[in-house]
LUMVO-880580 format. One record per residue: x, y, z of N, C-alpha, C in turn. Coordinates in pm, whole numbers, padded with zeros to 5 digits, always signed. Layout:
N
XYZXYZXYZ
...
//
This chain:
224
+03588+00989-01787+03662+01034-01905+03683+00915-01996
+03617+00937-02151+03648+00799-02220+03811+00826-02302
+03828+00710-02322+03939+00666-02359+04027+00743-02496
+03932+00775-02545+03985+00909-02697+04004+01017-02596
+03957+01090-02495+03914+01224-02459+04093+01159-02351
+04141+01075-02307+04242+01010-02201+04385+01087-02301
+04372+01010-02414+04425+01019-02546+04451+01129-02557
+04391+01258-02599+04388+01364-02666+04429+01489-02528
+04448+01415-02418+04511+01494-02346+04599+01464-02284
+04624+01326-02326+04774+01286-02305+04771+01192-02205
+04641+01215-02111+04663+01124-01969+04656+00953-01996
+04759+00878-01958+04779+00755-02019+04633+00651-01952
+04568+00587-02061+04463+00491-01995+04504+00397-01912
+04667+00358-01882+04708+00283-01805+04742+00308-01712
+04725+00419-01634+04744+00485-01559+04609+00456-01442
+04666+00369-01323+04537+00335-01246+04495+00456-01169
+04364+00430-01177+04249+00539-01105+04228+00493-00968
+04236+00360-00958+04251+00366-00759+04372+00317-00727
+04404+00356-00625+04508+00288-00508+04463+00293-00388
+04494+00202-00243+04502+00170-00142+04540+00303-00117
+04450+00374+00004+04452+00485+00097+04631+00434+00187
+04671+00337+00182+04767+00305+00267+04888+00384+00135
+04862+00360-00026+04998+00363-00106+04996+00530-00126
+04845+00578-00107+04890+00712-00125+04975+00798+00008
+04930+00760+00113+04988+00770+00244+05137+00785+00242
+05229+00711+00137+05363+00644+00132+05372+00749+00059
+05350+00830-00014+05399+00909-00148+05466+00995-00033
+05601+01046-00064+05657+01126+00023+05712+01220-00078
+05812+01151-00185+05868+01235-00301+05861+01214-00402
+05901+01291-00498+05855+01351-00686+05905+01240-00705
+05914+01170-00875+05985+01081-00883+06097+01150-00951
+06239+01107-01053+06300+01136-01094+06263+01186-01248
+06172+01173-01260+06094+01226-01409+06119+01388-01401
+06063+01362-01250+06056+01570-01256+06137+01641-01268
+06274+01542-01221+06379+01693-01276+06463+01660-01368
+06380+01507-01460+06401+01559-01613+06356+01655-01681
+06184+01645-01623+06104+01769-01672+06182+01940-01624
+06251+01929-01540+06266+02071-01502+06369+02074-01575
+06511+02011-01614+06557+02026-01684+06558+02057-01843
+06480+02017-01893+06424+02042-02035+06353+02158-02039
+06261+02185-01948+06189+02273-01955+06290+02389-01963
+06438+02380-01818+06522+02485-01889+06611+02530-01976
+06623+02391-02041+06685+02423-02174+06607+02507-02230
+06530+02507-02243+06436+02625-02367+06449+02745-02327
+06522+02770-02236+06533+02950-02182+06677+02976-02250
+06765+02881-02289+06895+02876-02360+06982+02957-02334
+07018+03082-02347+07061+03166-02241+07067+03181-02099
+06988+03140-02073+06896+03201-01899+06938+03071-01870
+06955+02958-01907+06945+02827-01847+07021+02806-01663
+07148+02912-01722+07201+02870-01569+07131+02933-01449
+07058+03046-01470+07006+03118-01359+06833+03033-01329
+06772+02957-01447+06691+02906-01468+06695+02793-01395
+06787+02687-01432+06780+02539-01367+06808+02528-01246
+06952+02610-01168+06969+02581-01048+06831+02580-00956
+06742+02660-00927+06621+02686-00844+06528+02569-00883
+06486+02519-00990+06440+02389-00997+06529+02278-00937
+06635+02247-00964+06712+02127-00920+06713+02122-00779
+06703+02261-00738+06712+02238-00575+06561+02252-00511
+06432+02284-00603+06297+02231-00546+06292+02092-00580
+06306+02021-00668+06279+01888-00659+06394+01811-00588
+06500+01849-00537+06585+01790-00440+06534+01797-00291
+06413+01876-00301+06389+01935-00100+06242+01932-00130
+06167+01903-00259+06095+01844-00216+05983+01754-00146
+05885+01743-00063+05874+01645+00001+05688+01649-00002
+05616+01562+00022+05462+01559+00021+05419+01481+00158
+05314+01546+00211+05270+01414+00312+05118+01419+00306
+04989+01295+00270+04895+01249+00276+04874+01198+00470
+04729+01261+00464+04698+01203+00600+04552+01226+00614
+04513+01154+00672+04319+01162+00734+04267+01337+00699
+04387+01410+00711+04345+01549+00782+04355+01618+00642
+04456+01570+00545+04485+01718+00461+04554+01644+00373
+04686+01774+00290+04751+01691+00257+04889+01831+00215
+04987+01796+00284+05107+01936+00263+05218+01936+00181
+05309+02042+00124+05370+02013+00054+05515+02130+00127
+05615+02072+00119+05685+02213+00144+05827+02161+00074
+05873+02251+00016+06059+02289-00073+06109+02376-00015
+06233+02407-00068+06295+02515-00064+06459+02529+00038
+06553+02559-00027+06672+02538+00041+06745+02667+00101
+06732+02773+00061+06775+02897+00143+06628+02947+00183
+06531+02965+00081+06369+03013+00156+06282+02927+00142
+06233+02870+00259+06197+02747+00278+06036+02774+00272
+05953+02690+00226+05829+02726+00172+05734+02608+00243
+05600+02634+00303+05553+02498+00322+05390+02561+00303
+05295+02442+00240+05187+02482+00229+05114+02388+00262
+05051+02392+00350+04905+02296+00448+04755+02331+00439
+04704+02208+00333+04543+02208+00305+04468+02111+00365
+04366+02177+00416+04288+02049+00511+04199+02025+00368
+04130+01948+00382+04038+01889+00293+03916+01967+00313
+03874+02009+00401+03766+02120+00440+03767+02233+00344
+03934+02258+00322+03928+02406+00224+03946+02373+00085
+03986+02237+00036+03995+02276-00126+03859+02236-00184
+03884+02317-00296+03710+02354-00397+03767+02288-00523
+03846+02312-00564+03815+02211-00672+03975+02135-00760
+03975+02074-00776+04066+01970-00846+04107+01973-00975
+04286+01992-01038+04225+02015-01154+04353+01918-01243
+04382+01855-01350+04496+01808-01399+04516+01852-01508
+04634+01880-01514+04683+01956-01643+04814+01874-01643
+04876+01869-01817+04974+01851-01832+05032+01913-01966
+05136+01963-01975+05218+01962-02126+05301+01848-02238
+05346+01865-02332+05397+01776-02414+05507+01671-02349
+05584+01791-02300+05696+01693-02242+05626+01645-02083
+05557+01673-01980+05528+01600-01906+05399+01483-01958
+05367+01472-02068+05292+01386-02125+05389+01294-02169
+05493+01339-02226+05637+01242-02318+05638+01160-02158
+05666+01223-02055+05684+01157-01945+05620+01097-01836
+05539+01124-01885+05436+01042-01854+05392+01076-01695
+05393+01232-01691+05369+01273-01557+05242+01410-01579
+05184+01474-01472+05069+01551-01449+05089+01646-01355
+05070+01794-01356+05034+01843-01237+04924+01827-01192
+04893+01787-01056+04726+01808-00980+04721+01959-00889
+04644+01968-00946+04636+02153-00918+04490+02145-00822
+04548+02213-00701+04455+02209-00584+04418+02361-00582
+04259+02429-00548+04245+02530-00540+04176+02567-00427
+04187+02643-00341+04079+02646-00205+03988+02818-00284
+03918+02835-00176+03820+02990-00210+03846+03097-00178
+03950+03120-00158+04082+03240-00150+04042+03295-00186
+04031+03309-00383+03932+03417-00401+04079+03433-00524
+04216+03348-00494+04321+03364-00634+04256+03279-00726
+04294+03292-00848+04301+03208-00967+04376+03135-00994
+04542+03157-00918+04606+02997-00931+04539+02937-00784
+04636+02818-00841+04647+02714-00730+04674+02764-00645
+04629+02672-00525+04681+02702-00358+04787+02600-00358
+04791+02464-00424+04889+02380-00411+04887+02316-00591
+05012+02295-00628+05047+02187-00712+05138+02107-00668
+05043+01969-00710+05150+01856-00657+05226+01816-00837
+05317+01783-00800+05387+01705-00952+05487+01614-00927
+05507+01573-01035+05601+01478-01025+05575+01302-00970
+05401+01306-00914+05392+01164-00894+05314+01096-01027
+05354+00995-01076+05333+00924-01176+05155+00866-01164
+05097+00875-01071+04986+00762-01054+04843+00906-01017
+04880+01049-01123+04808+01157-01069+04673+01113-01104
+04605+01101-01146+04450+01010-01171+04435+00917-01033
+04515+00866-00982+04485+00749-00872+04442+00907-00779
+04556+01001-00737+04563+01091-00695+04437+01204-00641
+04449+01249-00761+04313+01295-00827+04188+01255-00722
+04161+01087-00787+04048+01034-00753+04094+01028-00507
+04132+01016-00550+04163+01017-00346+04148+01123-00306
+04173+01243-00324+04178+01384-00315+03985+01413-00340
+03928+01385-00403+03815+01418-00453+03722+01312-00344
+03772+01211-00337+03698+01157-00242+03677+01206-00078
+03815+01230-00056+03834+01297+00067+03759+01443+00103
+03765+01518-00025+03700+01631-00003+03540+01624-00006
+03446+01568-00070+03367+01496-00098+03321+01413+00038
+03401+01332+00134+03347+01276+00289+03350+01435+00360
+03447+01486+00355+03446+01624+00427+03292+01653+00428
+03257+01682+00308+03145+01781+00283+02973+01725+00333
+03048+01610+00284+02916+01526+00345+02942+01519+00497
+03020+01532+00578+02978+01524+00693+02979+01655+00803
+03025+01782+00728+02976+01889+00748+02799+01923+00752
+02772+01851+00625+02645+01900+00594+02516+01768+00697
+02609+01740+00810+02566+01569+00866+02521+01466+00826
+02595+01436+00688+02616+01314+00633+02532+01213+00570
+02429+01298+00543+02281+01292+00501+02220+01187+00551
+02206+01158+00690+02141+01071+00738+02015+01096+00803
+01906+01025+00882+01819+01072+00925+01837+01112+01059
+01733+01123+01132+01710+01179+01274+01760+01059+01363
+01771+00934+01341+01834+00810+01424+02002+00828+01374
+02065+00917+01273+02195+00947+01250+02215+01046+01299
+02126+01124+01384+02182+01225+01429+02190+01381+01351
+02144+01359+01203+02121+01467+01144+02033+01551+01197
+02090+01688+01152+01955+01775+01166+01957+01881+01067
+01806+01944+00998+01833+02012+00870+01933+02142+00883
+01975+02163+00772+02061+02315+00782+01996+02411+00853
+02123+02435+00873+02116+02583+01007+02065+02545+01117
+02053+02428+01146+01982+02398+01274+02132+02339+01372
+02064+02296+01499+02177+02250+01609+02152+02119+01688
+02227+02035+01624+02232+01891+01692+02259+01897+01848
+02165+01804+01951+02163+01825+02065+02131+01649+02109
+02276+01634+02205+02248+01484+02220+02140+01434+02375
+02082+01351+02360+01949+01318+02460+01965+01396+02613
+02103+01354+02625+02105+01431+02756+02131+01578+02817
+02134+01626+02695+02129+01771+02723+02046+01816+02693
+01943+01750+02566+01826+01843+02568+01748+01790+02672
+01741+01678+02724+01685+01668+02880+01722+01805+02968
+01803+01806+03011+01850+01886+03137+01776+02059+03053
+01829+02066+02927+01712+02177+02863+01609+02215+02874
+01541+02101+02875+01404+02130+02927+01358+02112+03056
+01430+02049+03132+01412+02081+03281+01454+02258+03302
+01582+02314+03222+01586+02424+03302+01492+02494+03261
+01403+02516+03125+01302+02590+03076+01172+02558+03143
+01162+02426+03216+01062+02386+03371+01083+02441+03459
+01180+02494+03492+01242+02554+03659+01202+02732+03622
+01264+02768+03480+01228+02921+03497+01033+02979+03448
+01000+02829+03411+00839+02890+03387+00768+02857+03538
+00788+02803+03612+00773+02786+03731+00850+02891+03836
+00951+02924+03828+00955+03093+03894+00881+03211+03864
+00869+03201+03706+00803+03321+03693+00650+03336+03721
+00574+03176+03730+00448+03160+03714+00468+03226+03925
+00531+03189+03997+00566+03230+04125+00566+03395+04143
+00648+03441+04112+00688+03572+04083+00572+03695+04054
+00476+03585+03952+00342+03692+03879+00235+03639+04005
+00239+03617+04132+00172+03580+04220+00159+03466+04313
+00225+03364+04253+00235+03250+04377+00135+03148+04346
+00174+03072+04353+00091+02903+04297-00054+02928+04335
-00115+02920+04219-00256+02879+04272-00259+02753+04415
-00346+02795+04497-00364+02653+04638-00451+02539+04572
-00405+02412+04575-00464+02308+04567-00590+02292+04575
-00681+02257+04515-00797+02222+04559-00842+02087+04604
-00871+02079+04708-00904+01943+04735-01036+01879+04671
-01018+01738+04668-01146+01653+04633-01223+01699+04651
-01353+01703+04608-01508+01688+04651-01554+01593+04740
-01656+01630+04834-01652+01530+04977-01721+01411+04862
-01736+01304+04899-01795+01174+04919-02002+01239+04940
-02069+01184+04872-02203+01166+04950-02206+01136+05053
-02250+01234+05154-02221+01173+05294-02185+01219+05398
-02101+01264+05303-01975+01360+05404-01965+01497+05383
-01929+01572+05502-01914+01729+05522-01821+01766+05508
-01820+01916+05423-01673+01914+05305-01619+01990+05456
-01536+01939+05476-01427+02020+05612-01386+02208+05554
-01411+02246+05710-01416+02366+05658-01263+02415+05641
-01139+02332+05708-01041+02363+05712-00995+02364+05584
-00876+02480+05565-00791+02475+05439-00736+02342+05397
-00666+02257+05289-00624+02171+05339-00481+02184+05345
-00380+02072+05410-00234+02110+05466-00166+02192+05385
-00133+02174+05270-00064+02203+05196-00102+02369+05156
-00199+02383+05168-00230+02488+05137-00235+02640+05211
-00203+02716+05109-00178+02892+05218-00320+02906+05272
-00302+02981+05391-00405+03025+05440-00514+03121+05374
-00640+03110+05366-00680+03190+05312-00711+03363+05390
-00656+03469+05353-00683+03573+05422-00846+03653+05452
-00826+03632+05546-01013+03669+05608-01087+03798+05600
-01160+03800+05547-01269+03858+05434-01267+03994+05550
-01223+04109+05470-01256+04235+05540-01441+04264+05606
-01425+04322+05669-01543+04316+05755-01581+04503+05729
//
């Protein structure tokens, strides 16, 4: 995103795009911006304000976010308590939006969507100041997900194997093909019984023995 297009939607260019996997980890709660923003926002209902603000003041008071390897959850709520848990496996796509006054303040919603199949969000996070750092961590994470679903596009010494197919590590497709040795060898049994060995050809010299040799079934003697 260049720097006019940053501008014209408010998102501040000073606003860093990376942080340490360790600082997003730490984000636990909104900052205090947000329930300036919720407050203003309910002034404008002017009437309604009192039935309006209390329910905001007490989501950004209960509050809380947690980042981890796995996902990333959000849960509020003080008489009906709300919690929502996204692995990185399920969200599809990423989105930031903001209005005037969370632009005045220099804050963003990051709007998470999984394939539900709704049109809102599955999660909005708000209220953290550094949503671009955000953003970019979230996108990365989902992004390693996918690549290592799809086995991580490596070759056949990584262990990949093409779609729709089934990775099988050395020692099991060993023992695999021993057992597909054991049942073509019963059945080759089954449809009649091992061909008998044939022994060598005598030597010049020598008289081919009339005996069977050890190993071998007897041969059954020629009807008369």
């Amino acid at each position: 995103m260049s720097q006019d297009s940053q501008q014209q939607t408010g998102f501040a260019p000073g606003q860093p795009r990376e942080l340490p996997e360790e600082e997003i980890y730490r984000i636990e709660r909104p900052v205090p911006e947000l329930l300036t923003y919720y407050l203003l926002s309910a002034l404008t209902s002017v009437i309604f304000f009192p039935l309006v603000f209390p329910p905001l003041f007490f989501r950004y008071r209960t509050m809380r976010y947690r980042f981890d390897d796995e996902g990333v959850s959000q849960r509020w709520g003080l008489l009906f308590r709300r919690e929502v848990n996204l692995t990185y496996a399920r969200i599809q796509d990423i989105h930031l939006s903001s209005n005037f006054i969370e632009r005045w303040l220099g804050l963003a919603k990051v709007q998470l969507q999984t394939a539900s199949g709704s049109a809102a969000a599955e999660m909005t996070i708000e209220g953290i100041p550094q949503y671009e750092a955000l953003r970019n961590f979230l996108y990365e994470k989902v992004k390693g997900e996918r690549r290592r679903r799809e086995g991580g596009g490596g070759g056949p010494e990584d262990g990949a194997v093409p779609a729709g197919g089934v990775a099988l590590d050395p020692q099991t497709a060993e023992k695999l093909v021993q057992a597909l040795e054991s049942v073509a060898v019963r059945l080759e049994e089954l449809q009649g019984g091992r061909a008998p060995e044939v022994p060598p050809p005598p030597s010049p010299g020598e008289a081919a023995s009339p005996e069977a040799p050890p190993d071998s079934p007897a041969w059954p003697e020629e009807e008369r």
